[in-house]
Structure formats: structure tokens, C-alpha cells
N, CA, C and O atoms as CSV, one atom per row, in Angstrom:
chain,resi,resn,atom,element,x,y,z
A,1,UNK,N,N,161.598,116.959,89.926
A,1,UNK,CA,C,160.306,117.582,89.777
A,1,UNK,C,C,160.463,119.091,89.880
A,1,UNK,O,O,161.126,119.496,90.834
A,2,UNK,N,N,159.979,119.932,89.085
A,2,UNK,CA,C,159.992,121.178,89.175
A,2,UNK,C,C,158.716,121.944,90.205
A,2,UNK,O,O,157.671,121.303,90.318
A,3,UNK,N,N,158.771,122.622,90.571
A,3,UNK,CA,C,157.755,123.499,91.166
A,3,UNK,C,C,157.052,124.215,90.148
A,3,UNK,O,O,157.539,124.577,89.077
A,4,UNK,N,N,155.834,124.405,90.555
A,4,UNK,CA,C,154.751,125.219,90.065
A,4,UNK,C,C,154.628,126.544,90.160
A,4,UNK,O,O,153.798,126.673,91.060
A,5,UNK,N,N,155.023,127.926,89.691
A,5,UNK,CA,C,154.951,129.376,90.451
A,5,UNK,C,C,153.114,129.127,90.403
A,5,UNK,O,O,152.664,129.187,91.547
A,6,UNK,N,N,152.263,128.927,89.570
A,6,UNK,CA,C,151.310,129.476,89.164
A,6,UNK,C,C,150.237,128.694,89.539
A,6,UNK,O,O,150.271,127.813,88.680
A,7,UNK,N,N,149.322,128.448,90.250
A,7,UNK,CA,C,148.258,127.925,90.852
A,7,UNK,C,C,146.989,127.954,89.403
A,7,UNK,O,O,147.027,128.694,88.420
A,8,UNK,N,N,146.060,126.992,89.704
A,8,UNK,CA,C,144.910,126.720,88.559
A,8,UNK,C,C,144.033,127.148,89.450
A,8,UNK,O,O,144.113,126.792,90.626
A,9,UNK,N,N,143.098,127.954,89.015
A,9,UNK,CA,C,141.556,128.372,89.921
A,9,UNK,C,C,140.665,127.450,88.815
A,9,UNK,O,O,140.702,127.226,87.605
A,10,UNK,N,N,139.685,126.980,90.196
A,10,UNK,CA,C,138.959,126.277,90.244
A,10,UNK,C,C,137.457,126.824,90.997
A,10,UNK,O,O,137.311,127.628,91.917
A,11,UNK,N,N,136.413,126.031,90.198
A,11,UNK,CA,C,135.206,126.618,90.929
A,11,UNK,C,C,134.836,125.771,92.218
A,11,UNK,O,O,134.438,124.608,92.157
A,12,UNK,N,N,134.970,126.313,93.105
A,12,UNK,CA,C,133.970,125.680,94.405
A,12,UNK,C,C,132.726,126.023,94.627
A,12,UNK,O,O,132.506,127.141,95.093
A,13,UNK,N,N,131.417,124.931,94.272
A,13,UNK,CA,C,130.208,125.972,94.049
A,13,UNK,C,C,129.859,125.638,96.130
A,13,UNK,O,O,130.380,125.028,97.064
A,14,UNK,N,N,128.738,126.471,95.871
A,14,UNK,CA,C,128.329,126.634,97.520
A,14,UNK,C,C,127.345,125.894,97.994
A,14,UNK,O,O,126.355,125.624,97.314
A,15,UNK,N,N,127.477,125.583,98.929
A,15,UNK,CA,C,126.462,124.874,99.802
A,15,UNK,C,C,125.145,124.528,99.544
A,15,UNK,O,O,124.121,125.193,99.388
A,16,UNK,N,N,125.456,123.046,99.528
A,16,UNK,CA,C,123.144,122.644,98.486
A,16,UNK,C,C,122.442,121.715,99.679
A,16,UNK,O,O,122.967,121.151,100.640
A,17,UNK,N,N,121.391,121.761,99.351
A,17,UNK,CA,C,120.864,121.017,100.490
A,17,UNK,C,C,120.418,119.742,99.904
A,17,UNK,O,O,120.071,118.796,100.611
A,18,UNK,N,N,120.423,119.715,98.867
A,18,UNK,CA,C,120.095,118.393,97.729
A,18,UNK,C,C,120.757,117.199,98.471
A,18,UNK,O,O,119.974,116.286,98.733
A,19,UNK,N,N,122.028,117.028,98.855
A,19,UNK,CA,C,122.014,115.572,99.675
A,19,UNK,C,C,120.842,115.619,101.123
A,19,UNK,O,O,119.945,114.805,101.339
A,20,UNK,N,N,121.057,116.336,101.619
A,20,UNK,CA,C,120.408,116.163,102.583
A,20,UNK,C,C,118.911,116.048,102.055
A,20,UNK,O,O,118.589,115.044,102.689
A,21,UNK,N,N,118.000,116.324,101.470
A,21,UNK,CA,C,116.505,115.874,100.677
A,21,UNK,C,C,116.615,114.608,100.670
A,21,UNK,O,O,115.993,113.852,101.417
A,22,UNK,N,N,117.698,114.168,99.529
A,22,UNK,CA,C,117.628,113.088,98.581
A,22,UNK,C,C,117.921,111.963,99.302
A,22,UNK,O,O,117.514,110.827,99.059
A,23,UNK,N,N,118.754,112.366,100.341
A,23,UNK,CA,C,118.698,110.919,101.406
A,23,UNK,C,C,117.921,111.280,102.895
A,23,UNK,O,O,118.419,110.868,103.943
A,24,UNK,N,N,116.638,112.097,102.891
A,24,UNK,CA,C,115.829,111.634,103.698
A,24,UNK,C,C,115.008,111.191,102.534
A,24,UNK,O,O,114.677,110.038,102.811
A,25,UNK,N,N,114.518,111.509,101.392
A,25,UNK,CA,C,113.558,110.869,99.871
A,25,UNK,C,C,114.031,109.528,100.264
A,25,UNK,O,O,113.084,108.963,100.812
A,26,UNK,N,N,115.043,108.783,100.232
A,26,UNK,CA,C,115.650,107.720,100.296
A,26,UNK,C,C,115.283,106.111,100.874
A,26,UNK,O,O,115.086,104.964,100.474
A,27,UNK,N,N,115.369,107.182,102.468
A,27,UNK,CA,C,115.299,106.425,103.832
A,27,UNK,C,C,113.527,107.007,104.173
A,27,UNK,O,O,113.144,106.341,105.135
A,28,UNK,N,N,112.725,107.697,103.849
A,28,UNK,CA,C,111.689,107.331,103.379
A,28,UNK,C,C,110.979,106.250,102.609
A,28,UNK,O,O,109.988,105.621,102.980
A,29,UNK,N,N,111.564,106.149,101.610
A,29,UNK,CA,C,111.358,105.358,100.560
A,29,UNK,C,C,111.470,103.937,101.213
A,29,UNK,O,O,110.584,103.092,101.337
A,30,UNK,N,N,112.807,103.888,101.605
A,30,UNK,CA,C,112.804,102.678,102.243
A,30,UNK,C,C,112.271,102.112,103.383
A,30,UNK,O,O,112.249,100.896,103.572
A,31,UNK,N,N,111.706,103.188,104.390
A,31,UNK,CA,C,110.938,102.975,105.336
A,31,UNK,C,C,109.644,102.356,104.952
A,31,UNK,O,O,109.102,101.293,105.257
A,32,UNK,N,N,109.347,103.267,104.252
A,32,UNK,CA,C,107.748,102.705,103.370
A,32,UNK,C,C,107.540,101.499,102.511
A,32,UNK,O,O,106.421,101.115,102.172
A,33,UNK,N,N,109.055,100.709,102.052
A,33,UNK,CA,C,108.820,99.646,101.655
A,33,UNK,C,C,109.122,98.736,102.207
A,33,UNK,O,O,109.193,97.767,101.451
A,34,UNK,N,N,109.445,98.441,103.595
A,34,UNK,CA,C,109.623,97.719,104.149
A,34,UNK,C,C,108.459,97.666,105.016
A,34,UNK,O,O,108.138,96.515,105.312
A,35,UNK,N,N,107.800,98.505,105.463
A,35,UNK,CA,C,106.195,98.506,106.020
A,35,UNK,C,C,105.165,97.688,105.348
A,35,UNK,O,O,104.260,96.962,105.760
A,36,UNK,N,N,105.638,98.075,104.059
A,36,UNK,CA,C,104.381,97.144,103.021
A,36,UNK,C,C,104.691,95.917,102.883
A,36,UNK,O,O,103.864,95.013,103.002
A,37,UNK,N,N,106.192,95.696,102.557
A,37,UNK,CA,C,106.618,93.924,103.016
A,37,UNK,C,C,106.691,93.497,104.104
A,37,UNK,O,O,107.467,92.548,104.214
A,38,UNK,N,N,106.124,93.850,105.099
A,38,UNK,CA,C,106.045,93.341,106.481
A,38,UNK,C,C,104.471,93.372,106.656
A,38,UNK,O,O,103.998,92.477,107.357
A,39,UNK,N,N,103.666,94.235,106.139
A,39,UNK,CA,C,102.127,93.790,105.758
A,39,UNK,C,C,101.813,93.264,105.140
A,39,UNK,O,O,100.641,93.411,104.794
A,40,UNK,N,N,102.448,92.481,104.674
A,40,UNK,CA,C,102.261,91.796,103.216
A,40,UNK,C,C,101.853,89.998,103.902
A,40,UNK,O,O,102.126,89.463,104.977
A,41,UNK,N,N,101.186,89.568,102.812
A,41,UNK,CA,C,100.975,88.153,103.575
A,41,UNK,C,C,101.447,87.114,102.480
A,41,UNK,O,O,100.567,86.673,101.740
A,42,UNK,N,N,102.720,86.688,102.305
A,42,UNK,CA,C,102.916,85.838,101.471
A,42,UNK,C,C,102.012,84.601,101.240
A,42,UNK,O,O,101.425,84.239,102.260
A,43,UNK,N,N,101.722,83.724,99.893
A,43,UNK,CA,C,101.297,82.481,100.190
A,43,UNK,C,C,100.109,82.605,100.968
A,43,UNK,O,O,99.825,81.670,101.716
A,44,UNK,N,N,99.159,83.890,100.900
A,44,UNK,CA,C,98.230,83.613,101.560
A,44,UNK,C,C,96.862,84.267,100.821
A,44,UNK,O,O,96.967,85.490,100.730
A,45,UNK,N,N,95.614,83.738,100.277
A,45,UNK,CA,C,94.807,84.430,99.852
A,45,UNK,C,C,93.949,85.424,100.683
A,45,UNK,O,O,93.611,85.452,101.866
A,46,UNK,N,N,93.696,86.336,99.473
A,46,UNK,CA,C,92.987,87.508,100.912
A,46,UNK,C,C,91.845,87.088,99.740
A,46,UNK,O,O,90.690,87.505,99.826
């Protein structure tokens, strides 16, 4: 294997807060649908 003298630049972009939103959006989401299927009354007329 030969060595490399010469390195590839690459972009590292910076810091997003987009995961952190998108998985409280998430675990929201899922909080709220599990509230409504637990209010929910199967098999039962309202």
C-alpha cells in the first residue's frame, strides 16, 4: 500500500438543531397518539 502525501478537504457543515426539533415533533406525536388510543373505546357505541 502506498501512502497518501495529500489529504481530500471535505465540508463539515455546523451545528443544527433540526434533530433535536424533529425528535421532540416525534415523541410528541407519539405521546398524543397513544392518549387518543387509550381514550378510545373499542367495540363500544358512544
Amino acid at each position: 500500500m502506498s501512502t497518501q502525501d495529500a489529504y481530500e478537504e471535505y465540508y463539515v457543515p455546523h451545528n443544527s438543531k433540526l434533530p433535536i426539533f424533529a425528535s421532540l415533533g416525534i415523541f410528541l406525536t407519539l405521546v398524543g397518539m397513544g392518549t387518543m388510543f387509550n381514550e378510545s373505546k373499542a367495540g363500544v357505541d358512544s
